[in-house]
PLY file of the C-alpha trace (Angstrom):
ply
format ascii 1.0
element vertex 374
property float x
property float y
property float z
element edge 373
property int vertex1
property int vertex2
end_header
173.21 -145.65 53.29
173.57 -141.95 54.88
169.60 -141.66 54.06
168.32 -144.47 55.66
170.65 -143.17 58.80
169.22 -139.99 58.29
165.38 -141.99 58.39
166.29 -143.71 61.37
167.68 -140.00 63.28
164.20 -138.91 62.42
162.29 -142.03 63.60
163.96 -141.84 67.01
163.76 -138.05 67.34
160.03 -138.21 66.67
159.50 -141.29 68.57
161.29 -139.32 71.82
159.45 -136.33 71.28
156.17 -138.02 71.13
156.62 -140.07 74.68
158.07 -136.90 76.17
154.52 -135.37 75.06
152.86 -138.33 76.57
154.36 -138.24 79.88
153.84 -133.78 80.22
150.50 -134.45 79.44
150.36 -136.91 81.95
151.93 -135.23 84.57
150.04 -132.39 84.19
146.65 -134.55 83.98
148.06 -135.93 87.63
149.10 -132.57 88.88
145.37 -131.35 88.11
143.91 -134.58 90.02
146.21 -134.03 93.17
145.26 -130.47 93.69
141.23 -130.78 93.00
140.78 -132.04 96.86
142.94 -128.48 97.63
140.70 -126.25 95.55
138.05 -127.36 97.15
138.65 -126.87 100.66
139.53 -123.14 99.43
136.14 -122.36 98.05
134.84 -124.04 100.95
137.06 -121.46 103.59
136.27 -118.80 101.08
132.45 -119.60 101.33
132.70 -119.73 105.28
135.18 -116.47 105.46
132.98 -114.57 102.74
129.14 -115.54 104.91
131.31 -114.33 108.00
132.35 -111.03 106.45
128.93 -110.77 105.41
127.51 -111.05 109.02
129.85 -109.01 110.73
129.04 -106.31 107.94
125.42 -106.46 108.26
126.11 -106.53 112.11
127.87 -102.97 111.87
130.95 -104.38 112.59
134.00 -102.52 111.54
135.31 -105.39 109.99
139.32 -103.88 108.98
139.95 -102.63 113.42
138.84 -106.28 113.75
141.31 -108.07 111.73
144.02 -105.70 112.98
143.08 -107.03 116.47
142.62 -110.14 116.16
143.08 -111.79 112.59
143.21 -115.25 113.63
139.45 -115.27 114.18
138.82 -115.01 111.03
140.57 -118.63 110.12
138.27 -120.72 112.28
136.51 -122.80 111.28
133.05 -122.33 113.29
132.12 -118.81 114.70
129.13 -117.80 116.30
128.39 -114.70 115.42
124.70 -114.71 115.08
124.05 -116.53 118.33
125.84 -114.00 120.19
124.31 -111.20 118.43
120.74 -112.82 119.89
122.14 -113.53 123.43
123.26 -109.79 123.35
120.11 -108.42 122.13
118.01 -110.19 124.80
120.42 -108.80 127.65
119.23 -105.05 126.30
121.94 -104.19 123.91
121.74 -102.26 120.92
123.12 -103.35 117.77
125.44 -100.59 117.62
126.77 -101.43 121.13
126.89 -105.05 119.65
128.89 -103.73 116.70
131.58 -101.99 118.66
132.13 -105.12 120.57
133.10 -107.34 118.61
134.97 -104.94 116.61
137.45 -104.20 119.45
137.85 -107.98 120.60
136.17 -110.11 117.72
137.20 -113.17 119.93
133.88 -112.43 121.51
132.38 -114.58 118.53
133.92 -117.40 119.17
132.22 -118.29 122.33
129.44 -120.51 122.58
125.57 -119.69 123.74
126.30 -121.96 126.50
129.42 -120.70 127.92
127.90 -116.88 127.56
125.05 -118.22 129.36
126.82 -119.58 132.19
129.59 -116.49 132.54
126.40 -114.12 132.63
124.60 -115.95 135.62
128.02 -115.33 137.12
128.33 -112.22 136.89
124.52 -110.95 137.85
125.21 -112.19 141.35
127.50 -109.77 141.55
125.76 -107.13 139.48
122.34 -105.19 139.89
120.86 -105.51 136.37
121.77 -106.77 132.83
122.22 -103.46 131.71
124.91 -102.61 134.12
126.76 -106.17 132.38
126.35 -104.84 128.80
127.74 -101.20 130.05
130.79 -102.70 131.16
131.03 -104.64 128.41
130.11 -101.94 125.76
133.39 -99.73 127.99
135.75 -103.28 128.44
135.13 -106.32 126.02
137.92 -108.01 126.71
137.07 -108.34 130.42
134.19 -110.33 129.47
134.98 -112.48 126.42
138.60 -112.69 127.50
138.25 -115.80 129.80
135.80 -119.44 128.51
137.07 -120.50 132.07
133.66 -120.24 134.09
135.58 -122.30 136.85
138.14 -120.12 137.29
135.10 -117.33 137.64
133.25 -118.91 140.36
136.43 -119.89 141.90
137.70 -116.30 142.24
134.48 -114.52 143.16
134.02 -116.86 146.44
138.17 -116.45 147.22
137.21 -112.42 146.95
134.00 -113.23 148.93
136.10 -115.23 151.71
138.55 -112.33 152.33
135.75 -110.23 153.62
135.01 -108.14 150.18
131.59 -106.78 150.08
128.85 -107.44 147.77
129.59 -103.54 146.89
133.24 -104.01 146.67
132.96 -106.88 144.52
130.80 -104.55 142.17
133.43 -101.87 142.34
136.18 -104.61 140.92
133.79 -105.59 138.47
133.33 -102.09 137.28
136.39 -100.67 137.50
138.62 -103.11 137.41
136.92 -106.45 136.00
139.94 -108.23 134.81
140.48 -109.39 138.75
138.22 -112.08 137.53
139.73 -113.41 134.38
142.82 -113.75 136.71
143.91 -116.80 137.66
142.34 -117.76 141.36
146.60 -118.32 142.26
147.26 -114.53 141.10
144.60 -112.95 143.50
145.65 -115.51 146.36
149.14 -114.14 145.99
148.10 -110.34 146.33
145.81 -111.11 149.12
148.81 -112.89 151.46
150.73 -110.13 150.45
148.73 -107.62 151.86
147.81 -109.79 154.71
151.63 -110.07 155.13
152.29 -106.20 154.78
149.83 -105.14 156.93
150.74 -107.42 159.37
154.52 -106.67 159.16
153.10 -102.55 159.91
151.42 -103.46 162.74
148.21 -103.63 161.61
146.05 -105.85 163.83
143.67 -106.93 161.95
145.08 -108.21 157.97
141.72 -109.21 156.46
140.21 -105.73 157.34
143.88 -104.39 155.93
142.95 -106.09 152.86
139.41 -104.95 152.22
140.33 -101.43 153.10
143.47 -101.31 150.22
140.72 -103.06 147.66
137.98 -100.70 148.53
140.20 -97.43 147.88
141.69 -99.23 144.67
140.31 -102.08 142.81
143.20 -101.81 140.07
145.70 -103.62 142.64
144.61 -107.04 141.92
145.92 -106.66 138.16
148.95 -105.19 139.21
152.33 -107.33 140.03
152.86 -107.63 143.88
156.89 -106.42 142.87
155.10 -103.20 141.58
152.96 -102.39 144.89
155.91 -103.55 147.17
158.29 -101.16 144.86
155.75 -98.24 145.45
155.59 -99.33 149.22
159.15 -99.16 149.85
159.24 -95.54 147.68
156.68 -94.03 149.99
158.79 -94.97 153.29
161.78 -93.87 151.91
160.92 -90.75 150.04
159.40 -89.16 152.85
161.36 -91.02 155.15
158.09 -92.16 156.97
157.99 -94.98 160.43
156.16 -97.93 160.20
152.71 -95.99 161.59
152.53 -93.12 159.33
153.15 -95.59 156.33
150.34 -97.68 157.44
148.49 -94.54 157.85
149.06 -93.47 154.19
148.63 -96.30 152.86
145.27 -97.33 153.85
144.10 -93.19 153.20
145.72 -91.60 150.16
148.53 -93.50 149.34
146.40 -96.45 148.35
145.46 -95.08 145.06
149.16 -94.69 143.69
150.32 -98.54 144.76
149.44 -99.82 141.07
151.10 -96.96 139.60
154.17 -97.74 137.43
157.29 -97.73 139.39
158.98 -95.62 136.84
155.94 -93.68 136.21
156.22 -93.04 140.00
159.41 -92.05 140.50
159.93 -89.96 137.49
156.57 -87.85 138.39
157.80 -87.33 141.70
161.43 -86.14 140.70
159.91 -83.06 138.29
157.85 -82.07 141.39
160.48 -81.72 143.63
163.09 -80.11 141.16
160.64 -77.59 139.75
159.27 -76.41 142.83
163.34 -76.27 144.49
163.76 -74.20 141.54
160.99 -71.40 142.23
162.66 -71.44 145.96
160.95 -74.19 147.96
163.12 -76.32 150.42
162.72 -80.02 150.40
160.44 -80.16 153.61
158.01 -77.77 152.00
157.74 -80.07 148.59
157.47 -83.29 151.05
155.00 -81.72 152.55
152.97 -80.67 149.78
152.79 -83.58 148.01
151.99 -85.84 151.32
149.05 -83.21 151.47
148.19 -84.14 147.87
149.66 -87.57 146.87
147.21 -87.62 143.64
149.86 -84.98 141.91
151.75 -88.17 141.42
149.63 -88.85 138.85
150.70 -85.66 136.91
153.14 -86.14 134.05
155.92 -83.78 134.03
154.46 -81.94 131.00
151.05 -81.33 132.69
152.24 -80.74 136.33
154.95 -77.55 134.78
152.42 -76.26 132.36
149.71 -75.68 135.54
152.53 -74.57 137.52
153.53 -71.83 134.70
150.07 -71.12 134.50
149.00 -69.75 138.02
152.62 -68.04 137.54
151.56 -66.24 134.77
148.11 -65.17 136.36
150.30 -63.62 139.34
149.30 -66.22 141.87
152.19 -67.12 144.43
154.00 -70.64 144.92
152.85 -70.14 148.44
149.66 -70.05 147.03
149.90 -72.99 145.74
151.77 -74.74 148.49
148.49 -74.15 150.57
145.98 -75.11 148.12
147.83 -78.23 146.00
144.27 -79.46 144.91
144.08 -76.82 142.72
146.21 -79.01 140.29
143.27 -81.23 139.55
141.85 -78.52 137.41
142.40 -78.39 134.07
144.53 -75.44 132.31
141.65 -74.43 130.48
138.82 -74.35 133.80
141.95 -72.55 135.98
142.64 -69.72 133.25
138.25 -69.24 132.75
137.81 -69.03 136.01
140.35 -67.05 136.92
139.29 -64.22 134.52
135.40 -64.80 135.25
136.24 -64.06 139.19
138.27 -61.01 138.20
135.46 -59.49 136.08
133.55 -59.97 139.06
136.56 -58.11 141.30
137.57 -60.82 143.14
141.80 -60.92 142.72
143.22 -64.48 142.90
146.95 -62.92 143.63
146.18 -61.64 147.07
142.28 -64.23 147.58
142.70 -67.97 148.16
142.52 -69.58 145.29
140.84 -72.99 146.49
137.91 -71.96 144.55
139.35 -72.28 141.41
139.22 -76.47 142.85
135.50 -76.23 143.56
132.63 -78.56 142.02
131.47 -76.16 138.96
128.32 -76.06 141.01
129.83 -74.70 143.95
131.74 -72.40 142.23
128.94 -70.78 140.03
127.11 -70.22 143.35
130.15 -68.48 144.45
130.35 -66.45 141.60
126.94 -65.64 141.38
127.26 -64.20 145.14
130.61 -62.56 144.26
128.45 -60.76 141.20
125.80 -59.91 142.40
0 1
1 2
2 3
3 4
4 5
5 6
6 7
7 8
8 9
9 10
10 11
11 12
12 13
13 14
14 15
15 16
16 17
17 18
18 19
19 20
20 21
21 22
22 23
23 24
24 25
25 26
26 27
27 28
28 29
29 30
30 31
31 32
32 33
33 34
34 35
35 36
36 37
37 38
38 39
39 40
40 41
41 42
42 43
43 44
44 45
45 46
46 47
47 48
48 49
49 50
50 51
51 52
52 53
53 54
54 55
55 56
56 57
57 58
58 59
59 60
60 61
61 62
62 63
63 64
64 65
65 66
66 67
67 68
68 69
69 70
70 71
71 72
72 73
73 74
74 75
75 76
76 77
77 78
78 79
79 80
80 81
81 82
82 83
83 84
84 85
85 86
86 87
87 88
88 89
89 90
90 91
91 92
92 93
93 94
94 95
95 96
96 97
97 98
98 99
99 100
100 101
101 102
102 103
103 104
104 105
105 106
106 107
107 108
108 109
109 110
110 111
111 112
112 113
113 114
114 115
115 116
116 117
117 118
118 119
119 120
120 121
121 122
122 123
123 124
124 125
125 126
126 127
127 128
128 129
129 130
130 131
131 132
132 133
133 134
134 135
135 136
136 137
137 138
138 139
139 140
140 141
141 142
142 143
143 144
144 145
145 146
146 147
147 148
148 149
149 150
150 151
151 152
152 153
153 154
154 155
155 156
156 157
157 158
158 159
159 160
160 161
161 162
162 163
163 164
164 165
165 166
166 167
167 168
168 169
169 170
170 171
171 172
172 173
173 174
174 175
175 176
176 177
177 178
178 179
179 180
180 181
181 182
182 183
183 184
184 185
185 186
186 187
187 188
188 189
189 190
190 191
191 192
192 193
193 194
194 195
195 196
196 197
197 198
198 199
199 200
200 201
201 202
202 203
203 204
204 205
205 206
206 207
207 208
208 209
209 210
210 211
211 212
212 213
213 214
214 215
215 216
216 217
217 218
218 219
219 220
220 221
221 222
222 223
223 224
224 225
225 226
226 227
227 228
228 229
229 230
230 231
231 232
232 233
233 234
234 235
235 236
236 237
237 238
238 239
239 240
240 241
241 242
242 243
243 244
244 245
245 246
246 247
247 248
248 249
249 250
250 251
251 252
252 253
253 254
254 255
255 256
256 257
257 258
258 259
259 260
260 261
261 262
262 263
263 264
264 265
265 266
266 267
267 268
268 269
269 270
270 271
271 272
272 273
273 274
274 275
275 276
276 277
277 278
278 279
279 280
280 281
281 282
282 283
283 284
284 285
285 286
286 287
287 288
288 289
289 290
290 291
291 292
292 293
293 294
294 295
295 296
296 297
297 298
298 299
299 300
300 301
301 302
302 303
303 304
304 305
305 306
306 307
307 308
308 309
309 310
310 311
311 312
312 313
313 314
314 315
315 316
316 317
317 318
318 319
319 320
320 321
321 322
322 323
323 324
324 325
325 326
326 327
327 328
328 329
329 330
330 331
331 332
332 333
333 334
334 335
335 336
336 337
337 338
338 339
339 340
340 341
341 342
342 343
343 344
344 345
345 346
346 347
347 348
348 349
349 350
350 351
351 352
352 353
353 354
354 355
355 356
356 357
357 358
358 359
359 360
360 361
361 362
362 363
363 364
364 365
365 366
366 367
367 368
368 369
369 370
370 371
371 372
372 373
C-alpha cells in the first residue's frame, strides 16, 4: 500500500513538472515572437543612425559638439544631410565651412531643399552676393537654420522695410544682428511702437526717423526686451540727471549703443567707475562728465576698466590725464604698455605729453612715431 502511494507521489510530481516545462517553454517561445517586430525596428534605427554618423563623418562634422548641442537630431527619422551639403556647395561654401555648421547647430540638417531654397531667395534681396549669406552663416548658424517659417521672413523684412529702414540698414541687421528676422513679426512691431512712443514722448518730431536712427547706430535692439531698453532709458536720465532734450540727444548719438546692454551689466559697470575714480580724488561731476564724454566705458567690466586704470598709474600718467583723454580705455593693456615704452625710447614722455596717441589707429600712430624718431 505505502508503495503504490509512493508511485502515485511520483506520477503527479513528474506529471507537474513536465506541464510546468511545457508552459516555460511556451512562454518563452511567445516572449521571443512578441519582441521580433521590436528588434527589428532597432536594427532598422541603428542602420539609419549608423549611415547618418557615417555622413556627418565623411562630411567633417565633429560629430560628439553635435550631439552635445542638439542630440535629438539624431532620433529622426529622415535627415537631409546630403542635400544640404549640395545646396551649400553650390552657394560657394567649402566643405570645411559646411562641417562647422552643422556641427554647431546640426538642426541645419533637418531642413528640406525646398525650404533652404526659398529662405535663401529671401535673404539675397537683402544681401549683395551668396558669399556674404554663407559668411554669416559660417559666423551665426543658428540665425539661418533657426526659423522653417519663410512667412514669418517675408513678413518681417517688409514691416522693417515699412518703418523707413534702408536697403543698407536692413543689411546691417542681417549682419550683425540677423536673429531680428527669425523673430516673430509681433516682437519687432512691439519695439518699433515703442520707440515711436519714446521718441515721441521726448519731443522728437518725427518717430519713424527716431526709429531708423536708434536701428542704424544699433541693430542688436530688436533682440533685446523693450523692459531692458526702457530700464537703460530711465538709468541714463537719472544717473546723470539729464532733461528730456539732452536724453534725446544721447540717445540717438552715443547712448544708443548701450540700450541692449544688460540692466545689471549696466549698472554694475557704471558703479566701479564712479567709486574707483572718487577714490583716486575725482568729485562726482568730473566722473559724470567723463563717462557722458565716453559712454562706451560702460562696456568695461570692473576687472578690465581697474586693471587699465592701474596701468597708466603705474606708467606715471595722471587721472587728469585720463579724465581728458577717456578713449584711451579702448586700448588694450598690452598696446597701452608697448606703446608707451616705444614713444619713450623715442623721448617723447607720456607723464607730462597727451596721451591721446596711445588711442590712435596703429597706422596713425606708427606715422607718429616714425616722425617722433626720426
Amino acid at each position: 500500500m505505502a508503495s503504490r502511494n509512493i508511485c502515485r507521489v511520483r506520477r503527479n510530481f513528474l506529471f507537474d513538472l513536465r506541464g510546468w516545462v511545457l508552459q516555460y517553454s511556451a512562454e518563452v517561445f511567445l516572449k521571443s515572437i512578441s519582441f521580433r517586430p521590436f528588434s527589428v525596428e532597432c536594427d532598422s534605427k541603428d542602420r539609419q543612425n549608423g549611415d547618418l554618423l557615417n555622413n556627418l563623418l565623411t562630411m567633417g562634422v565633429d560629430v560628439d559638439m553635435a550631439r552635445r548641442r542638439q542630440p535629438g537630431v539624431f532620433n529622426r527619422a529622415v535627415t537631409n544631410e546630403q542635400e544640404l551639403k549640395t545646396f551649400l556647395l553650390s552657394k560657394g561654401a567649402s566643405d570645411k565651412v559646411i562641417g562647422s555648421i552643422i556641427s554647431r547647430y546640426p538642426r541645419a540638417i533637418t531642413r528640406t531643399p525646398e525650404s533652404l531654397s526659398k529662405r535663401w531667395d529671401l535673404w539675397r534681396k537683402i544681401m549683395a552676393s551668396d558669399l556674404e549669406i554663407v559668411n554669416i552663416l559660417e559666423r551665426s548658424p543658428e540665425s539661418f537654420f533657426r526659423s522653417n517659417n519663410n512667412l514669418n521672413l517675408e513678413n518681417n523684412i517688409k514691416f522693417l522695410c515699412s518703418v523707413g529702414l534702408t536697403h543698407k540698414c536692413l543689411c546691417r541687421l542681417l549682419t550683425n544682428a540677423p536673429r531680428t528676422f527669425s523673430n516673430s513679426l509681433n516682437l519687432n512691431k512691439q519695439m518699433v511702437e515703442f520707440l515711436q512712443e519714446t521718441g515721441i514722448s521726448l519731443g522728437h518730431n518725427n518717430p519713424t526717423d527716431f526709429v531708423r536712427n536708434i536701428i542704424s547706430k544699433n541693430p542688436s535692439i530688436l533682440i533685446q526686451s523693450t523692459k531692458r531698453v526702457k530700464t537703460n532709458i530711465e538709468f541714463l536720465q537719472t544717473t546723470f540727471n539729464l532733461d528730456k532734450e539732452d536724453l534725446l540727444l544721447l540717445i540717438c548719438g552715443p547712448g544708443a549703443r548701450i540700450l541692449d546692454l544688460s540692466n545689471d551689466c549696466t549698472k554694475r559697470n557704471y558703479t566701479n567707475i564712479k567709486e574707483r575714480l572718487l577714490s583716486l580724488g575725482c568729485t562726482e561731476e568730473e566722473v559724470q562728465k567723463f563717462v557722458l564724454s565716453y559712454l562706451n566705458m560702460i562696456f568695461l567690466s570692473e576687472k578690465k576698466f581697474n586693471d587699465k586704470i592701474d596701468c597708466l598709474l603705474e606708467e606715471k600718467i595722471s587721472i587728469s590725464q585720463i579724465l581728458e583723454n577717456p578713449r584711451v580705455l579702448d586700448s588694450s593693456i598690452h598696446t597701452l604698455k608697448t606703446r608707451i615704452r616705444e614713444l619713450a625710447h623715442a623721448g617723447y614722455d607720456v607723464s607730462t605729453s597727451s596721451i591721446a596717441l596711445l588711442s590712435w589707429s596703429q597706422r596713425r600712430y606708427e606715422a607718429k612715431l616714425k616722425r617722433l624718431s626720426g
